[in-house]
N, CA and C of each residue as an Amber inpcrd file, in Angstrom:
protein
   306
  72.5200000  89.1680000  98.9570000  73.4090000  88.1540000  99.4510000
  72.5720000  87.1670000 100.2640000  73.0590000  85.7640000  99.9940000
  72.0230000  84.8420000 100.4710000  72.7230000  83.9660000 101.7700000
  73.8560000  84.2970000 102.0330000  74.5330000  83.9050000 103.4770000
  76.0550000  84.3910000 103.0860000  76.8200000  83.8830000 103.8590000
  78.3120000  84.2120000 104.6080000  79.3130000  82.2970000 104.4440000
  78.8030000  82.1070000 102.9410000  79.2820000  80.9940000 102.9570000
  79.8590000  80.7940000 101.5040000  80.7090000  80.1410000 101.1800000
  81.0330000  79.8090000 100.0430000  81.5040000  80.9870000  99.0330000
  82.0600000  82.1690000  99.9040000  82.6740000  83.3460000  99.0530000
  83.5840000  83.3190000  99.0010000  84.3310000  82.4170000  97.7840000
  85.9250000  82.6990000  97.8240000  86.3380000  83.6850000  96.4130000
  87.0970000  84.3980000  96.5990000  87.9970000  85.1100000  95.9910000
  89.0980000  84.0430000  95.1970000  89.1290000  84.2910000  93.8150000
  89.9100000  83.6180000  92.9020000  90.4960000  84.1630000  91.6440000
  91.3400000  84.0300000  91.4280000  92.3450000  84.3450000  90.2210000
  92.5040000  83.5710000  89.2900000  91.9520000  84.2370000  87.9130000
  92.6620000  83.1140000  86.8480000  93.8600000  84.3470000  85.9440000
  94.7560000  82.9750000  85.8260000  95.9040000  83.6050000  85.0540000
  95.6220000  82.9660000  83.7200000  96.0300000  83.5140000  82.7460000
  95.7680000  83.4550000  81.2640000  96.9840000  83.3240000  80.6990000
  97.4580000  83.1550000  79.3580000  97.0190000  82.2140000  78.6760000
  96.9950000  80.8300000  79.3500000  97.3240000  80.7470000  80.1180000
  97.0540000  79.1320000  81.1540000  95.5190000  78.3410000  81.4560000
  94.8900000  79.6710000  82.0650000  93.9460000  79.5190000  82.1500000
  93.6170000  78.3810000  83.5680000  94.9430000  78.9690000  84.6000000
  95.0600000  78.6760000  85.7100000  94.3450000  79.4280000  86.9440000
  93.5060000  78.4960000  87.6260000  92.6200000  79.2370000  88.3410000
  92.9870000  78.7250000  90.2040000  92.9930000  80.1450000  90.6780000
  94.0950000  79.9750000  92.3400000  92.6110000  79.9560000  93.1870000
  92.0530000  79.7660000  94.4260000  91.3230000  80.1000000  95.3160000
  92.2880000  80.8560000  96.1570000  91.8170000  82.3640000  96.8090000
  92.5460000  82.6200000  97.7580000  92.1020000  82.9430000  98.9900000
  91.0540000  82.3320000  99.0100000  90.4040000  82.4380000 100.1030000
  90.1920000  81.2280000 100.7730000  91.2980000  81.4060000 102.3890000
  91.6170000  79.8070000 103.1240000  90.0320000  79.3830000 103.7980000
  90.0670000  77.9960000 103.7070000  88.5590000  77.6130000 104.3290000
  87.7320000  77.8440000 105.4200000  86.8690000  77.6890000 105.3050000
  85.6550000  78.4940000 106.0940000  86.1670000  79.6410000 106.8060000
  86.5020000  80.4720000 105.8440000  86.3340000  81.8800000 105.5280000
  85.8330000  82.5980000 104.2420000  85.4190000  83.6890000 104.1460000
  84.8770000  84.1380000 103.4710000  85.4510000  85.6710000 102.9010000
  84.9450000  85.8090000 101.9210000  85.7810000  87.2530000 101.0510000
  84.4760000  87.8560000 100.6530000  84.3160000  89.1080000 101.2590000
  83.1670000  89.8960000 100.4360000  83.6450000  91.2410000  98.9910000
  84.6730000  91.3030000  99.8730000  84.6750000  92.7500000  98.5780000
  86.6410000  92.4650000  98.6610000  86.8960000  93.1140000  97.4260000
  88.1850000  93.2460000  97.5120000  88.6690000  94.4030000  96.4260000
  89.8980000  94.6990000  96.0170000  90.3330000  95.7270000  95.6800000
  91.6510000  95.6700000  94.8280000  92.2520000  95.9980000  93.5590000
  93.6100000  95.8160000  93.5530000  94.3630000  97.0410000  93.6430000
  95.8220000  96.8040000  94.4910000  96.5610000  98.0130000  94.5510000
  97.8000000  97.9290000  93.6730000  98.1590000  96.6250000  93.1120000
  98.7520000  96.4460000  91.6260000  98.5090000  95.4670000  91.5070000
  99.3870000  95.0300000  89.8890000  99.0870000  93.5740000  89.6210000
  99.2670000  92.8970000  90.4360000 100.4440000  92.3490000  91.4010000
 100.6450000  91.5750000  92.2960000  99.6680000  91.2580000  93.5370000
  99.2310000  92.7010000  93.8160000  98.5310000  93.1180000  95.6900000
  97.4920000  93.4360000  95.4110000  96.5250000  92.3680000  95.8500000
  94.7580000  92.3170000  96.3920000  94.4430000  92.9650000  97.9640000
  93.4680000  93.6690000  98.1140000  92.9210000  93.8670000  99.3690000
  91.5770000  93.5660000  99.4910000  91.3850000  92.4010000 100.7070000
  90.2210000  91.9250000 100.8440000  89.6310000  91.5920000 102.1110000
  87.6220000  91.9980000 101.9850000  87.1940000  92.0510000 103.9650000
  86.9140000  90.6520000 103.7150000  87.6810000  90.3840000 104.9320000
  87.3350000  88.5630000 104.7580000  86.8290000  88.7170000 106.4100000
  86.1850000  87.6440000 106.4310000  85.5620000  86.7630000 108.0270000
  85.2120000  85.3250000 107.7300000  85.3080000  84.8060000 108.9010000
  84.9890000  83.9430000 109.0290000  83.3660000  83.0190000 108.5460000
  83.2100000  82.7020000 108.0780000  82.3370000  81.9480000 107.2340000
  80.7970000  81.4720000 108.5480000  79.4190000  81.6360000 107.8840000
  78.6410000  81.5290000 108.8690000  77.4730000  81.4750000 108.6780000
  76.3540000  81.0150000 109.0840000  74.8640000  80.9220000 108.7540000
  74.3020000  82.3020000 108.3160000  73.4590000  82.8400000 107.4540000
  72.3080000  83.3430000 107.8060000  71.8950000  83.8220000 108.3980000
  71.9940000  85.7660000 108.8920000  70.7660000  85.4250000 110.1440000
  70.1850000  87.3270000 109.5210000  68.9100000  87.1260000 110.1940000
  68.3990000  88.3840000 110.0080000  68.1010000  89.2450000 110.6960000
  69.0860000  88.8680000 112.1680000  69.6820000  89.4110000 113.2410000
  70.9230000  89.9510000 112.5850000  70.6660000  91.3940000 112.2200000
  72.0750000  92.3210000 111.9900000  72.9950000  92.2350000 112.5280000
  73.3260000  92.0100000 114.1920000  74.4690000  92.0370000 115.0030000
  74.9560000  90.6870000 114.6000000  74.1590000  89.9330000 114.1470000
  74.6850000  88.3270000 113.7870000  75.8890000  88.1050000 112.6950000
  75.5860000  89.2970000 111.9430000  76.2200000  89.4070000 110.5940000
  77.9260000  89.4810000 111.0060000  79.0320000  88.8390000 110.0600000
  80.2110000  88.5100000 110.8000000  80.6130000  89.9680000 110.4540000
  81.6630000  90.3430000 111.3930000  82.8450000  92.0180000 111.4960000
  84.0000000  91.1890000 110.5350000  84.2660000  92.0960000 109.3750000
  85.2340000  91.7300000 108.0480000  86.2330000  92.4180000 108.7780000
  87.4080000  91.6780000 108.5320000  88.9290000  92.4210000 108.5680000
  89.5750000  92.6390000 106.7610000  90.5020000  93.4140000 107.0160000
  91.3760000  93.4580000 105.6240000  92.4030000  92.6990000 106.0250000
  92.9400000  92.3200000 104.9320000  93.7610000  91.3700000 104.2360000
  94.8000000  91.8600000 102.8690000  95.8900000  92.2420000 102.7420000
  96.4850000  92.3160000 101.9180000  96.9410000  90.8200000 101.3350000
  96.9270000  90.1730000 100.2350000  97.2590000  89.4300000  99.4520000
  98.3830000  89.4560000  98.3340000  99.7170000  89.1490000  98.2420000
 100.7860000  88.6930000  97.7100000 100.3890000  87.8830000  96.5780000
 100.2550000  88.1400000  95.1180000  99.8150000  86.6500000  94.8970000
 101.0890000  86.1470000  94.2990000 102.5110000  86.7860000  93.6960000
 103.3580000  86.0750000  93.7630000 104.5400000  86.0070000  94.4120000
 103.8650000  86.4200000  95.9400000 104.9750000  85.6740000  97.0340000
 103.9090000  84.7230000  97.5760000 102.4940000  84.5040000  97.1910000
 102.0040000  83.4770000  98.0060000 101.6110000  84.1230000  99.3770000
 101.1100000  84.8990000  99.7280000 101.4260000  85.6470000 101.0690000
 100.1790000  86.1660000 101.2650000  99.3560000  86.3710000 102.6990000
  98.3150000  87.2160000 103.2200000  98.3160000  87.0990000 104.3800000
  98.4280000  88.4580000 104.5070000  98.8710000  89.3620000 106.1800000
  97.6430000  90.5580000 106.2270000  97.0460000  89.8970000 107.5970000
  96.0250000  91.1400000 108.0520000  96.4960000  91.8570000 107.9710000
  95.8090000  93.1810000 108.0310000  96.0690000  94.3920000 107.7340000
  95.3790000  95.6250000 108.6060000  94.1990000  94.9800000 109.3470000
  93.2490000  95.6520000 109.9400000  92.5130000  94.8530000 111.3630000
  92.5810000  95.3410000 112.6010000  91.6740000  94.7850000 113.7100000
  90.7700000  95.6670000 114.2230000  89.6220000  95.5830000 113.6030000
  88.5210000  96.3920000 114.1610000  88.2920000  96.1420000 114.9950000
  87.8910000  97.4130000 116.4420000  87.5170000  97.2750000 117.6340000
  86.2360000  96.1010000 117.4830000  85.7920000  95.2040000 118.7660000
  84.9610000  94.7800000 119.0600000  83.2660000  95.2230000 118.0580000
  83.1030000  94.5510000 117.9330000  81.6030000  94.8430000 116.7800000
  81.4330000  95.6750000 115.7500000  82.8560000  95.9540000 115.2290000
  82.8710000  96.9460000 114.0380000  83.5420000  95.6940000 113.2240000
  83.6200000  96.4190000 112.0570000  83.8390000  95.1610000 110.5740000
  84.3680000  96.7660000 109.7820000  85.1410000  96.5040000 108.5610000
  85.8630000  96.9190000 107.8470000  85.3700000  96.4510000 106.1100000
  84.7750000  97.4970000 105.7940000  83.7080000  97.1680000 104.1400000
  84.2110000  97.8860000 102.7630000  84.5680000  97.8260000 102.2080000
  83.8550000  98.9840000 100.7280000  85.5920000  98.9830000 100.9010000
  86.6130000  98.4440000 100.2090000  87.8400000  98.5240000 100.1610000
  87.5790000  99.3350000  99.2320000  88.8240000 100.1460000  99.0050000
  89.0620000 100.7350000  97.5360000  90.3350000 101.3710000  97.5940000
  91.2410000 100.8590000  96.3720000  92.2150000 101.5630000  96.7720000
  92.5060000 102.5890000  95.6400000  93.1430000 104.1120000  95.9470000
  92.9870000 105.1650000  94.9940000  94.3190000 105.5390000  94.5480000
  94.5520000 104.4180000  93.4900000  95.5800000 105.1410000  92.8490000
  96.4920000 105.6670000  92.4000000  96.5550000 107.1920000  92.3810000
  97.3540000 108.0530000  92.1660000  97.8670000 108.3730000  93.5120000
  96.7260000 108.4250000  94.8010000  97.7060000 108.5980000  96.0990000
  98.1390000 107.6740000  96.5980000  98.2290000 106.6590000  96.2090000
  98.7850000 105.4010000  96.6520000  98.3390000 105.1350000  97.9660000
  97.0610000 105.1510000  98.3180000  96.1060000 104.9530000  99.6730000
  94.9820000 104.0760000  99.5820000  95.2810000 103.0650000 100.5490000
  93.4240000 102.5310000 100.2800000  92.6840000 103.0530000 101.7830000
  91.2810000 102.9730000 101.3950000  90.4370000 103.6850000 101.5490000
  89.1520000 102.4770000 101.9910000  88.5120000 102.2940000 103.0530000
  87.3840000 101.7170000 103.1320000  86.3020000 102.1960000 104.5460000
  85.4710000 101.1490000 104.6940000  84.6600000 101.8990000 105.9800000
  84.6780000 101.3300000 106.8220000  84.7380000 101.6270000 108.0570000
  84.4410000 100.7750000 109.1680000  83.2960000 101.3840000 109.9240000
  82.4850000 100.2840000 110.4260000  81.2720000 100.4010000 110.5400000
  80.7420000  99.4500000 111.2840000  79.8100000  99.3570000 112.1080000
  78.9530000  98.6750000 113.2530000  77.5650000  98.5310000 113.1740000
């Protein structure tokens, strides 16, 4: 990864071949997840330089995404200098699953 900029998360619908951004500006989407057709889960932060100062690196929150109510509601507030990574949601137990980490 070459910075914390210009990661948006997007949807194309077919046969249309209609393409959504859902990721609001200067913010950023690293990983995301689906828990059905409708509901995305994604670590988004705020959008940001470069640095190779680790603590520099932005703390991701989750995000559940609506895409046809149009809708995204945090989902997650990591304590102070932790971030929220590696979504995944499993399934059969109807649970998602990710890491939080510092």
């Amino acid at each position: 990864m070459f910075g914390f900029k210009n990661k948006n998360l997007t949807v194309t619908e077919l046969p249309g071949i209609q393409t959504h951004t859902l990721t609001p500006k200067h913010f950023v989407d690293l990983d995301f997840t689906w828990e059905s057709d409708d509901i995305i889960m994604t670590s988004r932060a705020e959008e940001c330089e470069w640095s190779n100062d680790h603590p520099e690196h932005p703390f991701l929150s989750l995000f559940r995404i609506r895409l046809h109510q149009n809708s995204q509601d945090k989902i997650t507030i990591p304590p102070e200098k932790y971030g929220d990574y590696k979504t995944y949601y499993v399934q059969h137990l109807h649970k998602l699953t990710w890491i939080r980490s510092n």
